[in-house]
N, C-alpha and C positions, 0 to 999 in steps of 0.2 A: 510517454510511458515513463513511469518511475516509482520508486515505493519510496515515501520517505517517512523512513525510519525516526522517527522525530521522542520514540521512547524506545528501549527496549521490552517494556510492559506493555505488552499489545494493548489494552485497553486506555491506557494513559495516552499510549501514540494516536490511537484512532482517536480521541477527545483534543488533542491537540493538533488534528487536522483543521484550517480549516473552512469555512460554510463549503465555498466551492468545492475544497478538495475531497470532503467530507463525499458526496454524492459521485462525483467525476474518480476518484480513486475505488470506486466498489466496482465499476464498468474495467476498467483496467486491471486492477488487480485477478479479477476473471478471466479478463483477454490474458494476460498472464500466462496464468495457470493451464489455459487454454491450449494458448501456443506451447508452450514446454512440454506437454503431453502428447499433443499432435505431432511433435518431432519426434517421440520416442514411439511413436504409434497407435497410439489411442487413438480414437474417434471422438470429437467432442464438436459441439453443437457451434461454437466460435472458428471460422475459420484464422489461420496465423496470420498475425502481425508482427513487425518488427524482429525478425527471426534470429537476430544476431547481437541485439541489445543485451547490454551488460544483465539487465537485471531477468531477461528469458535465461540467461545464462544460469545465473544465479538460482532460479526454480529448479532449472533442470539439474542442477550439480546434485543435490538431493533432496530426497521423500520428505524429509523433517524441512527445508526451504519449503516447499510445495507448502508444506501443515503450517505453517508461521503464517504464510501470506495468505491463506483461505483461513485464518482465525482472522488474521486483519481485515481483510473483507468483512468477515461475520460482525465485527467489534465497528468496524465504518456503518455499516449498515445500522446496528444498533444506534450510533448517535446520529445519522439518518432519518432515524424514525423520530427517536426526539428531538431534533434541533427541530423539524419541518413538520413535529406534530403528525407522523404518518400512522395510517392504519396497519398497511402494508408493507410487506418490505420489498425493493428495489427489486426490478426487475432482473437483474444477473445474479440474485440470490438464487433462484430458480435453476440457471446456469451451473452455478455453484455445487448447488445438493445434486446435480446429475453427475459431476465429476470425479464427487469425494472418495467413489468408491477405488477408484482408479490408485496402484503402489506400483512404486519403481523401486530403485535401490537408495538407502537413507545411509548419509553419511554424516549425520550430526548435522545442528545449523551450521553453515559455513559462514564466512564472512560476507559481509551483505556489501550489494555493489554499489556501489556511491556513482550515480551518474546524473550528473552536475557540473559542471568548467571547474576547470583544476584549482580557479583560486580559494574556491570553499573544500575542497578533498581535506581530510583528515586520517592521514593511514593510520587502520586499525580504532578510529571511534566514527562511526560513522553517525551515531545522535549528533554530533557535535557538527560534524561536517552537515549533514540535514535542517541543521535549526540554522546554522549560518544560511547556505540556502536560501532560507523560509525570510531570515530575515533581510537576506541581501537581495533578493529577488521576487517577494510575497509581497512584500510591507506594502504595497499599494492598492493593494485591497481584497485584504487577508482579514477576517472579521470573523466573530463567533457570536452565533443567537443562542440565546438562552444557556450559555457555556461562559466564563468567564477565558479573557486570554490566558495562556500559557504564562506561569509567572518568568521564563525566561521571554518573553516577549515584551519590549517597551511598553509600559502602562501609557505615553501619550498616544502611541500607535493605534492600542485596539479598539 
């Protein structure tokens, strides 16, 4: 489980997801959303997972986290469908439109959780802390179709 935060411009982050993470972060990012709601009482089609992880934390704190990370979803999905040439879109999209209607209380985006070993942590920039990450622990087979890599990404790498 983890979002990583890899832009603050949802679109830009979801494009420099990626292949795997690209598909595997749209199912999570649901479960997410999922479990954070289901704690607070909602009814949602995903039973909870990991109920105490930084980044369920992080959904729940508030409304506006929820809304960041269901555009992420929607924006993975997008380059989902183009990386892999799909017709459709992922099955927890589905998931997804059942949930959106669901508000709690919005406290601004808050600080997003960085859960990753503390040698990559960056208090207070967590793109930075994410793309180390990506690169400290991705680079072995971290690839992009039809996407060029992330220009912070080693050009021998991609």
């Amino acid at each position: 489980m983890n979002i990583f935060v890899l832009d603050r411009e949802i679109e830009r982050c979801a494009r420099y997801h990626c292949d795997r993470h690209v598909s595997k972060m749209i199912l999570e990012s649901v479960q997410l959303l999922c479990t954070a709601l289901n704690k607070k009482g909602f009814s949602t089609p995903y039973r909870s997972t990991h109920v105490k992880h930084p980044c369920v934390l992080w959904v729940e704190e508030s409304h506006d986290n929820f809304l960041w990370l269901a555009q992420l979803a929607r924006a993975l999905n997008a380059e989902y469908r183009y990386r892999y040439r799909k017709d459709r879109d992922h099955a927890s999209i589905a998931v997804l439109d059942r949930i959106c209607d669901h508000h709690y209380e919005a406290a601004g985006l808050t600080e997003f959780a960085q859960a990753m070993p503390d040698q990559y942590k960056v208090p207070g920039d967590p793109v930075t802390a994410y793309r180390s990450y990506y690169l400290g622990e991705k680079l072995a087979f971290a690839q992009w179709t039809r996407r060029r890599a992330p220009d912070w990404w080693p050009r021998h790498a991609a």
